[in-house]
PLY file of the C-alpha trace (Angstrom):
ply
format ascii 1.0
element vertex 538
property float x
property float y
property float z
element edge 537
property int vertex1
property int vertex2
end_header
-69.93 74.82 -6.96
-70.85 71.41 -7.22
-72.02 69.79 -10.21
-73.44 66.39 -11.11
-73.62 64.23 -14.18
-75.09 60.78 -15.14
-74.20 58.72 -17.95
-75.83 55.28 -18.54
-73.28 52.63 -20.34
-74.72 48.94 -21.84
-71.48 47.66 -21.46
-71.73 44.36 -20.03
-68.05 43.95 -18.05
-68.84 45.70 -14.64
-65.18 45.50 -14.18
-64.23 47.77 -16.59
-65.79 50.47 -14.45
-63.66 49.77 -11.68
-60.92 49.07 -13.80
-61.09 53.16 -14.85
-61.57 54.17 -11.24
-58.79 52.68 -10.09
-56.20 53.12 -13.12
-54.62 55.93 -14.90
-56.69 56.59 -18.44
-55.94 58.58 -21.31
-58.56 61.56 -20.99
-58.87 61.50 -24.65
-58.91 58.11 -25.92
-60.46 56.60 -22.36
-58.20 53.56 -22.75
-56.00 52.49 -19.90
-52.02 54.33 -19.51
-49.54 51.36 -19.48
-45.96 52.06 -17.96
-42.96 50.39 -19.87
-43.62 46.69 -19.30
-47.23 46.72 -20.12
-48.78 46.82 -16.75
-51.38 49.11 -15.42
-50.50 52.19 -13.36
-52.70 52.59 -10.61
-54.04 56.05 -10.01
-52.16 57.57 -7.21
-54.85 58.88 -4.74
-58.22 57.16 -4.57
-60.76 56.65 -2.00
-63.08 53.22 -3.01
-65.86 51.07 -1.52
-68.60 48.73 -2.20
-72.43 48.77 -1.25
-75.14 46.05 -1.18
-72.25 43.59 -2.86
-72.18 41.07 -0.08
-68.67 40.82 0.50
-68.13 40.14 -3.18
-66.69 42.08 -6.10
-68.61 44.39 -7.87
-68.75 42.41 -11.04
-69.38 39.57 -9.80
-71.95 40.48 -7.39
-73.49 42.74 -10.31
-73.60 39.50 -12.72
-75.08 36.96 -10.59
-77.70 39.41 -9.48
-78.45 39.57 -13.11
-78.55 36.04 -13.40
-80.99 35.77 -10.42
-83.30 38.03 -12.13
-82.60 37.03 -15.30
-81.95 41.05 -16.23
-79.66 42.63 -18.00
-78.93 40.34 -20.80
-79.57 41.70 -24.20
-76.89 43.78 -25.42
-79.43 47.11 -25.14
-79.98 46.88 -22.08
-78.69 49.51 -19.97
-76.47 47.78 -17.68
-75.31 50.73 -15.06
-75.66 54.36 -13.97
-72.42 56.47 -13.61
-72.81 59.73 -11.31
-70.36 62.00 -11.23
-70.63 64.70 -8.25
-67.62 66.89 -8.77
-67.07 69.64 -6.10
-65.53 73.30 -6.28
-61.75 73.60 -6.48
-62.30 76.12 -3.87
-64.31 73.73 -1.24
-60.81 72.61 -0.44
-58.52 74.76 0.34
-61.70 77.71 2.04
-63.90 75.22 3.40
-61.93 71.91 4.40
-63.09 69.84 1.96
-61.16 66.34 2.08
-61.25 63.30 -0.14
-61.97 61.15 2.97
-65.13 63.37 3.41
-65.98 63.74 -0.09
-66.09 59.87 0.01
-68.39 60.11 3.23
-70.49 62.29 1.48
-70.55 59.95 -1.44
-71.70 56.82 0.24
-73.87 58.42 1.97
-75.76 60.24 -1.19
-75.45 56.69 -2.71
-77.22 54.71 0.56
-80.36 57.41 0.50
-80.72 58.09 -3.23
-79.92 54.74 -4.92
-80.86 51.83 -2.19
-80.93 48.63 -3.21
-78.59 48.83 -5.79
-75.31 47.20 -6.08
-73.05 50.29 -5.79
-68.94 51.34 -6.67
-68.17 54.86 -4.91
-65.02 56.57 -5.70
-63.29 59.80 -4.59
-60.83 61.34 -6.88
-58.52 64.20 -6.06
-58.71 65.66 -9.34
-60.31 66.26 -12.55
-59.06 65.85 -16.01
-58.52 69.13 -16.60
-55.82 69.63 -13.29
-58.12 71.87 -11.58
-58.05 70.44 -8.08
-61.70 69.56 -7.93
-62.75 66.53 -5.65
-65.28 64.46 -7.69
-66.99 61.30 -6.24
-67.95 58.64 -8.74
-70.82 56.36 -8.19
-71.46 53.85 -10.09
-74.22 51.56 -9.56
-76.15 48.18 -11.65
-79.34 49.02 -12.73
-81.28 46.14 -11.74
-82.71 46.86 -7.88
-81.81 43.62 -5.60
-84.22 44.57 -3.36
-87.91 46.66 -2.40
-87.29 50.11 -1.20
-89.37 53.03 -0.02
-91.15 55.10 -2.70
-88.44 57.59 -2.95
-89.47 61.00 -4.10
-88.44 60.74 -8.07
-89.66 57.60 -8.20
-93.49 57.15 -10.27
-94.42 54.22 -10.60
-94.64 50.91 -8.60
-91.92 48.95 -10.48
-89.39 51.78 -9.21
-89.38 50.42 -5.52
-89.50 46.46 -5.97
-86.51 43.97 -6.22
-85.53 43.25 -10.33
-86.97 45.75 -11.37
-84.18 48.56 -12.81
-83.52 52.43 -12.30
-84.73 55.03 -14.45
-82.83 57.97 -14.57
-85.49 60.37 -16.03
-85.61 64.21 -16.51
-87.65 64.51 -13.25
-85.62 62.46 -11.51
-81.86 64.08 -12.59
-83.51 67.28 -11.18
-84.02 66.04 -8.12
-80.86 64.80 -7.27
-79.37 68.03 -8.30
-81.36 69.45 -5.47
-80.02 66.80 -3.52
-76.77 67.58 -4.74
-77.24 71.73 -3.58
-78.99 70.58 -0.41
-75.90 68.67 0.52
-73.61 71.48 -0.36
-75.58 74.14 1.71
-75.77 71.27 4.77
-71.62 71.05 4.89
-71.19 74.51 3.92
-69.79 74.35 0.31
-69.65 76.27 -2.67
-72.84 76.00 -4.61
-74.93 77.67 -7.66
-78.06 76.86 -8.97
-78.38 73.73 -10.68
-82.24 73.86 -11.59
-82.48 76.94 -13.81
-79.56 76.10 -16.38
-76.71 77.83 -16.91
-75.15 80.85 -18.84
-73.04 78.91 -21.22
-74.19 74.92 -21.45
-71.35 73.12 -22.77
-72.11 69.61 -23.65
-69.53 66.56 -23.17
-69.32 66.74 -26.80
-68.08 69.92 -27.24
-66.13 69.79 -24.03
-63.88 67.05 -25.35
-63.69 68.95 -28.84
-62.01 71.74 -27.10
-59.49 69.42 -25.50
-58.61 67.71 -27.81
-58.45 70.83 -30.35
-56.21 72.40 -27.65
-54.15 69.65 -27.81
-53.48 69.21 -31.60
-53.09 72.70 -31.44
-50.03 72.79 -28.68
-48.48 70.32 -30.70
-48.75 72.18 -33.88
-47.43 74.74 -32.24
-44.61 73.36 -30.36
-41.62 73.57 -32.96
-42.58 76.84 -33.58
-42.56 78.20 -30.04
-39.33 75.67 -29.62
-37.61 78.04 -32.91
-38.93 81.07 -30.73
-41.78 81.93 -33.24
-44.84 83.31 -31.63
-47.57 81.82 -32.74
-51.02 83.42 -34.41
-53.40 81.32 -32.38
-52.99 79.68 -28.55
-56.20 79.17 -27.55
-58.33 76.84 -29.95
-62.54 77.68 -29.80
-65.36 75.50 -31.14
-67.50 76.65 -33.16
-70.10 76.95 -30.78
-67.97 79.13 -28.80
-67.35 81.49 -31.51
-70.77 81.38 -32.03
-71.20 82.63 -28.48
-68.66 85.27 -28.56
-70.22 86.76 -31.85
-73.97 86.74 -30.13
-72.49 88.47 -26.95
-70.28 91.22 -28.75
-73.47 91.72 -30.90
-75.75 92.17 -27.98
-73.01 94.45 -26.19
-73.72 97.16 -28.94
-77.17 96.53 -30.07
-80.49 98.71 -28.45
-83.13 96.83 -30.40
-83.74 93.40 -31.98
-83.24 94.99 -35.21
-80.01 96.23 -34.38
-79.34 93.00 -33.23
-80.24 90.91 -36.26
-78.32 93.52 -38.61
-75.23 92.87 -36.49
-75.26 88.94 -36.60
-75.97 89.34 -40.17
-72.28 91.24 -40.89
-71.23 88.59 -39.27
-72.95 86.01 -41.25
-74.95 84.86 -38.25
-79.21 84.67 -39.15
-80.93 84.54 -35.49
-84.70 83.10 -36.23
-87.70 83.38 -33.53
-89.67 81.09 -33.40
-92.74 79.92 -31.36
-90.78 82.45 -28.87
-87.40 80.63 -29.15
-84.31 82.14 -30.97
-82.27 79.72 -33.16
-78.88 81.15 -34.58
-78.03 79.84 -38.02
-73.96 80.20 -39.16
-72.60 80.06 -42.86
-71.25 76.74 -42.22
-74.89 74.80 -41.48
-77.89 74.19 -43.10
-79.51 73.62 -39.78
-79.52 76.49 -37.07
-78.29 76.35 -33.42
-80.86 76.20 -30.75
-80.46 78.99 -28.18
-80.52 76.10 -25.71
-78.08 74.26 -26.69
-76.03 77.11 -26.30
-77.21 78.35 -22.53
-79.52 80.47 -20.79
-77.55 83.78 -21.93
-78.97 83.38 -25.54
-82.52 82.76 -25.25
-85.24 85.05 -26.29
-85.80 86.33 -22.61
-82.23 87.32 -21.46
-81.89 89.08 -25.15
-84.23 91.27 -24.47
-83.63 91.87 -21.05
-80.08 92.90 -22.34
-81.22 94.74 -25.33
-84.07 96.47 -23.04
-81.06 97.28 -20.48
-79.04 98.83 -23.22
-81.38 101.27 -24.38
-82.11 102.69 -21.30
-78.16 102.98 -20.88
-78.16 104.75 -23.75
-81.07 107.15 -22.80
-79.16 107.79 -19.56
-76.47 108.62 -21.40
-77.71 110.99 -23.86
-79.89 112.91 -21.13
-76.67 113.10 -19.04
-74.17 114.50 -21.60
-73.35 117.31 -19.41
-73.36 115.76 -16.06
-70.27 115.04 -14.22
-68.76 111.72 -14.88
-68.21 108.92 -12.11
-65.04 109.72 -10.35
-62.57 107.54 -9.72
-63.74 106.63 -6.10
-67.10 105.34 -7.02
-65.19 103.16 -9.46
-63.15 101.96 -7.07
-65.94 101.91 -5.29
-67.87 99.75 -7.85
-65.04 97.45 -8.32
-64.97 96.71 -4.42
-68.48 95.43 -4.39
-68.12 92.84 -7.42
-65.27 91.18 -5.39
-66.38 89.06 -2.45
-63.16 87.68 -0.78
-61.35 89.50 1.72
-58.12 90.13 1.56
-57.14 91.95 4.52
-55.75 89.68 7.62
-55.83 91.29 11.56
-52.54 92.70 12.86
-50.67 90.75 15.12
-50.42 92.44 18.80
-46.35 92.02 18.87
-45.65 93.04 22.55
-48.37 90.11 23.67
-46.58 87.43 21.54
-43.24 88.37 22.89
-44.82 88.04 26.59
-46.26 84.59 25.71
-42.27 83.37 25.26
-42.53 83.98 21.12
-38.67 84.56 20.03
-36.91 87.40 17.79
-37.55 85.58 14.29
-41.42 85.58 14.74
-41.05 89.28 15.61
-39.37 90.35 12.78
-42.08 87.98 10.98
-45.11 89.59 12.69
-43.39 92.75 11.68
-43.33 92.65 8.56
-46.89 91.08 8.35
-47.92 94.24 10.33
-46.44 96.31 7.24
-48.56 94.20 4.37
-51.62 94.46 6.50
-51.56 97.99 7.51
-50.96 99.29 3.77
-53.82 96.39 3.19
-55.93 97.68 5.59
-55.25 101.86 4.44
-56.31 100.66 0.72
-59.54 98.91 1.69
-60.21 102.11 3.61
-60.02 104.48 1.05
-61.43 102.35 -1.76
-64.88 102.28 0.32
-64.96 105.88 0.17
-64.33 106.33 3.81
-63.44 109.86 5.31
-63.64 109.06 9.02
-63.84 106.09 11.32
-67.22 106.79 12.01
-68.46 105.91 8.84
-66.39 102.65 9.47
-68.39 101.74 12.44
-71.67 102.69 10.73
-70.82 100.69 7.50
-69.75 97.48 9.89
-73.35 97.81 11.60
-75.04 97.86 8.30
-73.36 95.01 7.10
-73.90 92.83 10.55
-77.89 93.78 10.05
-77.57 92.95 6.48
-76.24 89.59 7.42
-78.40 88.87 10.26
-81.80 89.63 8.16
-80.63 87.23 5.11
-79.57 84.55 7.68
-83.23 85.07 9.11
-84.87 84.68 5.73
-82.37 82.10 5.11
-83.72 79.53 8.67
-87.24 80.90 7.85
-86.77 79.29 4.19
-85.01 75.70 5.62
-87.84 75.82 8.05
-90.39 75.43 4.95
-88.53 73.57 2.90
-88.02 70.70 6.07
-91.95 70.43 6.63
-92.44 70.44 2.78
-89.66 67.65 2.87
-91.82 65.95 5.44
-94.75 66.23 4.02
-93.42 64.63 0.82
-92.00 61.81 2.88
-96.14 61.22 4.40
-97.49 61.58 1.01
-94.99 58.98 -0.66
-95.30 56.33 2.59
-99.97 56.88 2.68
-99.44 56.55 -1.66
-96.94 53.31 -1.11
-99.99 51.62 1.08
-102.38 51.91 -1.19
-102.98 48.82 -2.64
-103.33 47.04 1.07
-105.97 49.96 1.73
-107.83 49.42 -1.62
-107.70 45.44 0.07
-109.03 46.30 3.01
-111.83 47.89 1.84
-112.49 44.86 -0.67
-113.16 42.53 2.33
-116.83 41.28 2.93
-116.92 40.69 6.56
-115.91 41.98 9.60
-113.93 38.93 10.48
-111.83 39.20 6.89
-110.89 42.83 7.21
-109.81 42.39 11.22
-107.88 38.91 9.90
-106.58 41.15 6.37
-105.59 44.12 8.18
-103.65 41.66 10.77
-101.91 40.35 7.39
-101.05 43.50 6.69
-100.36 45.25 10.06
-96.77 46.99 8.60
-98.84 48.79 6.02
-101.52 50.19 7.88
-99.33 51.30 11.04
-97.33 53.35 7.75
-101.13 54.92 6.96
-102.40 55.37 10.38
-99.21 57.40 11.33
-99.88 59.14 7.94
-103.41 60.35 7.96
-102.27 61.34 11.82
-100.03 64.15 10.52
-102.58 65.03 8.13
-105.07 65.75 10.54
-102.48 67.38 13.17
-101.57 69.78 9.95
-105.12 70.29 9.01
-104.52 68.62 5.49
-107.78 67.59 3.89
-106.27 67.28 0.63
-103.18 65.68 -0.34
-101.43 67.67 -2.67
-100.26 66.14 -5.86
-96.79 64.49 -6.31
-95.19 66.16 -9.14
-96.45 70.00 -7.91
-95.51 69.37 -4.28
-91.54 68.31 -5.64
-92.02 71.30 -7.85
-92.47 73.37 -4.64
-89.61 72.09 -3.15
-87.07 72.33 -6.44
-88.50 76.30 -5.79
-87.51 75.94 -2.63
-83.87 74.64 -2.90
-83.11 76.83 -5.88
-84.29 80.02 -3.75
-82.39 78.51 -0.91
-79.43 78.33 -3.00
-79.88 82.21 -3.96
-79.89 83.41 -0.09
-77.45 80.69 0.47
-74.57 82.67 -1.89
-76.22 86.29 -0.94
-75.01 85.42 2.77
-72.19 84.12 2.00
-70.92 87.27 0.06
-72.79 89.57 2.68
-70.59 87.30 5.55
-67.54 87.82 3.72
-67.90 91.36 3.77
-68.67 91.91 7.29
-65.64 89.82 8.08
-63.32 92.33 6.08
-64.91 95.43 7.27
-64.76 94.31 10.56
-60.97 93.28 10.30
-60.67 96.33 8.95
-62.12 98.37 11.77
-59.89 96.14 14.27
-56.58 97.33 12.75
-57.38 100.74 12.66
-58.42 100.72 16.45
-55.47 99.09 17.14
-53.56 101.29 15.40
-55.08 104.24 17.21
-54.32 102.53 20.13
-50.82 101.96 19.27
-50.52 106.24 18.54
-52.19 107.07 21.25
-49.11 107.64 23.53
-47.05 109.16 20.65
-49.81 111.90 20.47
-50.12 112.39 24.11
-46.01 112.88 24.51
-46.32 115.18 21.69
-49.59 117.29 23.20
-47.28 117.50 26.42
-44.08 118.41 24.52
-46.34 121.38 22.75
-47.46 122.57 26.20
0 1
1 2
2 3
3 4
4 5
5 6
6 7
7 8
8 9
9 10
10 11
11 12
12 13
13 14
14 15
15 16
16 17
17 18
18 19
19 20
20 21
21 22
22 23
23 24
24 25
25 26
26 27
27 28
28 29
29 30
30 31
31 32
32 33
33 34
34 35
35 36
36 37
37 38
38 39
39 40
40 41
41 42
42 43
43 44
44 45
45 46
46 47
47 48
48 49
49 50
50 51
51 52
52 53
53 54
54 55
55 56
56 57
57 58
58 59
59 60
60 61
61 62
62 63
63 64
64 65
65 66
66 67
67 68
68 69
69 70
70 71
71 72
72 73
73 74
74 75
75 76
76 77
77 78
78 79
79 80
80 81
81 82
82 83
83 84
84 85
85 86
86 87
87 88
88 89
89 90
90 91
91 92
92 93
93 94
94 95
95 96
96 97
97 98
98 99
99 100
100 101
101 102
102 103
103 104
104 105
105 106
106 107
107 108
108 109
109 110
110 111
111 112
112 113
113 114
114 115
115 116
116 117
117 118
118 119
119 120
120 121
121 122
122 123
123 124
124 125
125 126
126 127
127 128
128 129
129 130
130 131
131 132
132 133
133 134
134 135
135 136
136 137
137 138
138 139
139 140
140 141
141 142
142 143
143 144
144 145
145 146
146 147
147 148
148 149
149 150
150 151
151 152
152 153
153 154
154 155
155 156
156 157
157 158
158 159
159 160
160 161
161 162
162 163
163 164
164 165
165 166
166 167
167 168
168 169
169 170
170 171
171 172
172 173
173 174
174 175
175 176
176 177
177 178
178 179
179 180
180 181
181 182
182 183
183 184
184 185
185 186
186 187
187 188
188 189
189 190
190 191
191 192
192 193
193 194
194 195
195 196
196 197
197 198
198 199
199 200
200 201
201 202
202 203
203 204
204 205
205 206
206 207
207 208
208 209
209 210
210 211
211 212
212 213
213 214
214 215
215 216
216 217
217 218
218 219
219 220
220 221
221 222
222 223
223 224
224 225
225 226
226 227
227 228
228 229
229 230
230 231
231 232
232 233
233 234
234 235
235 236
236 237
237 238
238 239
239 240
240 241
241 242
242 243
243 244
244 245
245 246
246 247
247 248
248 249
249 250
250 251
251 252
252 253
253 254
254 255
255 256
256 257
257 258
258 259
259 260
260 261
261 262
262 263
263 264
264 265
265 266
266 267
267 268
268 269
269 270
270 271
271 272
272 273
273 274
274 275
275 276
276 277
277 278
278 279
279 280
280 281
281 282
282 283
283 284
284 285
285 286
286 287
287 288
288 289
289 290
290 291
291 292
292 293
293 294
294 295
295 296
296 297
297 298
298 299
299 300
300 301
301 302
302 303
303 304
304 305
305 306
306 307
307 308
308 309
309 310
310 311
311 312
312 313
313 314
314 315
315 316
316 317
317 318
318 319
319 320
320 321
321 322
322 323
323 324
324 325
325 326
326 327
327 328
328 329
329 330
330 331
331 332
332 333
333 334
334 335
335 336
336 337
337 338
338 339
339 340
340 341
341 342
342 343
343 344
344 345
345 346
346 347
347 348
348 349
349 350
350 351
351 352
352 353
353 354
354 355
355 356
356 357
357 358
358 359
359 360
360 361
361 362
362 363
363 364
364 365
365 366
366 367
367 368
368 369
369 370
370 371
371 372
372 373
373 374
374 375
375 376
376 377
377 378
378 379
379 380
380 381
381 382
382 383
383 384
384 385
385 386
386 387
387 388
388 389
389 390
390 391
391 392
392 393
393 394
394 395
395 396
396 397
397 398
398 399
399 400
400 401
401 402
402 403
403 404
404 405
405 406
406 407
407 408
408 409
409 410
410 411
411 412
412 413
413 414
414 415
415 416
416 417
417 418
418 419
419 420
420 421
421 422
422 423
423 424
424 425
425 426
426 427
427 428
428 429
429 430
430 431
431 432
432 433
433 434
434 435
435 436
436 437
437 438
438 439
439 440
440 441
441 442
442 443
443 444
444 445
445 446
446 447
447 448
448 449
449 450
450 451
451 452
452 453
453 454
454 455
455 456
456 457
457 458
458 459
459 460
460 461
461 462
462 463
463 464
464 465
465 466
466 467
467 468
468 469
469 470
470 471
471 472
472 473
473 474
474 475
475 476
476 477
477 478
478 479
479 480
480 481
481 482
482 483
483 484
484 485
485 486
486 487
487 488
488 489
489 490
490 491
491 492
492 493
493 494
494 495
495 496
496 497
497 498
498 499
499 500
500 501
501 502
502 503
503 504
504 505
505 506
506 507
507 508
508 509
509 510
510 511
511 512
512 513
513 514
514 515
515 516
516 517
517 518
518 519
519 520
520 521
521 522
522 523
523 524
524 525
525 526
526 527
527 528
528 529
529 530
530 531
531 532
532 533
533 534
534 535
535 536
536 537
């Protein structure tokens, strides 16, 4: 899944941000490594490059566009915007991703989303934490050096004219996390919903806590693990975290809100509602802990839902005393649904490898692989509850039709979302001329609007193709701005849903289907044997 940040920075030397892109830094302190003699080590794989700079470095082509525009100089001032789009670990090694095309992808989110601006993008291998995820970094001045289209975050008329700076608002961080998950469904990368929050929000704040926590902590622990001591605690937990752990064991075995409050309180935890939004209060504050601040999982709604969830478990279970328990099969069963990625790999046909000149160590390869994937194949089998290969075939059918009507819904969906998308783009380009239209219509004379609307010629060509999609869409009314990118945030985010549904529902057809191969081929394989043996018995 693909994630994006933005942090804003007043600092006023440009080239320290290229200075961390391109050097090792200390993920704690975020001052520069130095080897032995005092010099900087250069990171070891990086991807950089430079828009709307002229040929010049960033710095420098950031500071004299500040001095044009006389911008940028008080030491308030926000002086750049620093995206961070960091990809799934996964998107490399399942899907291909590369650093060369995460850097691609990078300039070209940069050139659409941010034009105008003098831009650094950079494509690192890796994150801080080791986990192999590709991140691109872009990092741009916030003064605009020249007038771009009204771009679809953008509201007012300062956002699209030469030095004037970028806003990075609420609104506009949504949209480019739509951006973001449009891009990821477009190359075919991992992606969740960005829009509707998340389960657990951790903020950079406590992020870095827990590293650096974790850290003291493995050195604390060190000399005793070194005198082979096992130590109590491994794994250090903010408080926050704790916090979360107590709500979620708490809402495992509570039926009710009651239940629920009586259980924090053992705990020492006081949850508060109010103005329909729970606030958890621990022994060591005086002022409680927003269920925001802590994710999505904790709010009043998906308590509820849970509570509401585990009372009717607990009906079930009560009116179901005497029924027979779930055997082992369903479980298995069960177990094989929640787990998406297949595991199972075809059998190699042996005797057609030999025949296309393959030697005696692939065979004995090919062999063994045959071994691994038939016991492979034989557990899959029996885990899905299958008794004969008919049901095989049936359950390969239903999954095909499965995927076929959610790739259906899926075009149907990209097929709204483009003409909203276009429609947006219309609206934004008949808004942009407004002012020469208001002109136009401020003219006396015939002679002054023919000789104003010649002045302005660019403009009204922009309208006239405009109000010509209108009326070929039968729009009378333009819809509003902020609703219609509303409608399309709905969009993406539903996309995004039927976008992971396939995928899983893909994934599955692709193992049942492998699944159904190597059996047939097996057959195939025992058919003589059986036929030697009917013959024998005759």
């Amino acid at each position: 899944m693909a994630t994006l940040k933005h942090i804003n920075s007043k600092n006023a030397d440009y080239g320290a941000a290229e200075q961390y892109l391109l050097f090792e830094h200390d993920e704690f302190t975020m001052k520069p490594v130095l080897d032995e003699t005092g010099r900087l080590i250069p990171r070891e794989d990086y991807r950089l490059s430079t828009l709307n700079c002229g040929g010049e470095d960033f710095a420098v082509a950031c500071m004299r566009a500040n001095l044009r525009y006389e911008k940028n100089q008080r030491r308030e001032d926000v002086k750049s915007h620093h995206y961070i789009i960091s990809f799934d670990p996964r998107d490399g090694p399942d899907n291909g991703l590369t650093v060369d095309r995460a850097q691609e992808l990078g300039e070209k989110f940069c050139a659409e989303h941010f034009p105008g601006h003098q831009a650094l993008v950079c494509t690192h291998p890796d994150g801080h934490n080791h986990s192999g995820n590709i991140h691109v970094h872009i990092v741009i001045n916030s003064l605009r050096i020249e007038e771009v289209p009204f771009l679809p975050y953008m509201d007012r008329p300062a956002d699209t004219k030469a030095g004037c700076k970028h806003r990075c608002t609420d609104a506009a961080l949504r949209y480019f996390k739509s951006e973001v998950m449009e891009m990821c469904h477009r190359e075919g990368l991992y992606q969740i919903d960005l829009l509707n929050g998340s389960k657990n929000r951790v903020t950079d704040r406590e992020y870095w806590a827990q590293k650096k926590g974790q850290a003291a902590l493995d050195k604390q622990n060190a000399p005793m693990i070194a005198g082979g001591i096992t130590p109590r605690q491994t794994k250090f937990e903010t408080n926050k975290e704790k916090l979360r752990q107590t709500i979620r064991a708490a809402l495992s075995a509570a039926t009710s809100f009651e239940d629920f409050s009586s259980l924090l309180l053992r705990e020492g935890v006081a949850v508060k509602e109010s103005r329909g939004r729970l606030s958890y209060l621990t022994p060591d504050r005086t002022k409680p802990i927003t269920a925001r601040k802590l994710g999505d999982d904790f709010d009043r709604a998906a308590v509820l839902a849970v509570l509401e969830q585990n009372a009717a478990r607990a009906a079930e279970k009560t009116a179901a005393i005497s029924s027979t328990p779930p055997s082992i099969q369903d479980q298995l069963r069960a177990d094989r649904a929640a787990r998406t990625a297949p595991n199972v790999q075809r059998l190699v046909d042996i005797e057609q490898k030999k025949a296309e000149g393959k030697g005696r160590g692939y065979e004995r390869w090919a062999t063994m692989h045959n071994l691994k994937q038939m016991a492979a194949t034989l557990n899959v089998y029996q885990e899905y509850g299958f008794t004969a290969p008919e049901q095989l075939e049936a359950a390969v059918d239903t999954a095909y039709e499965e995927m076929r009507q959610t790739s259906g819904e899926l075009k149907t969906l990209e097929t709204k979302l483009q003409g909203k998308k276009e429609l947006q783009q219309q609206v934004l380009a008949y808004a942009k001329t407004k002012p020469a239209r208001d002109g136009l219509k401020a003219q006396k004379s015939e002679k002054a609007r023919a000789a104003y609307r010649q002045a302005h010629e660019s403009d009204f060509i922009i309208a006239d193709a405009a109000a010509r999609y209108f009326r070929e869409h039968g729009i009378t009314k333009l819809p509003a701005r902020k609703a219609l990118q509303d409608e399309i945030e709905q969009l993406v985010s539903k996309k995004s849903s039927l976008y992971n549904t396939y995928h899983e529902q893909k994934q599955r057809y692709t193992e049942l289907q492998t699944v159904k191969r190597n059996i047939d081929q097996i057959l195939r394989r025992e058919e003589p044997r059986r036929r030697k043996e009917q013959s024998h018995e005759r």
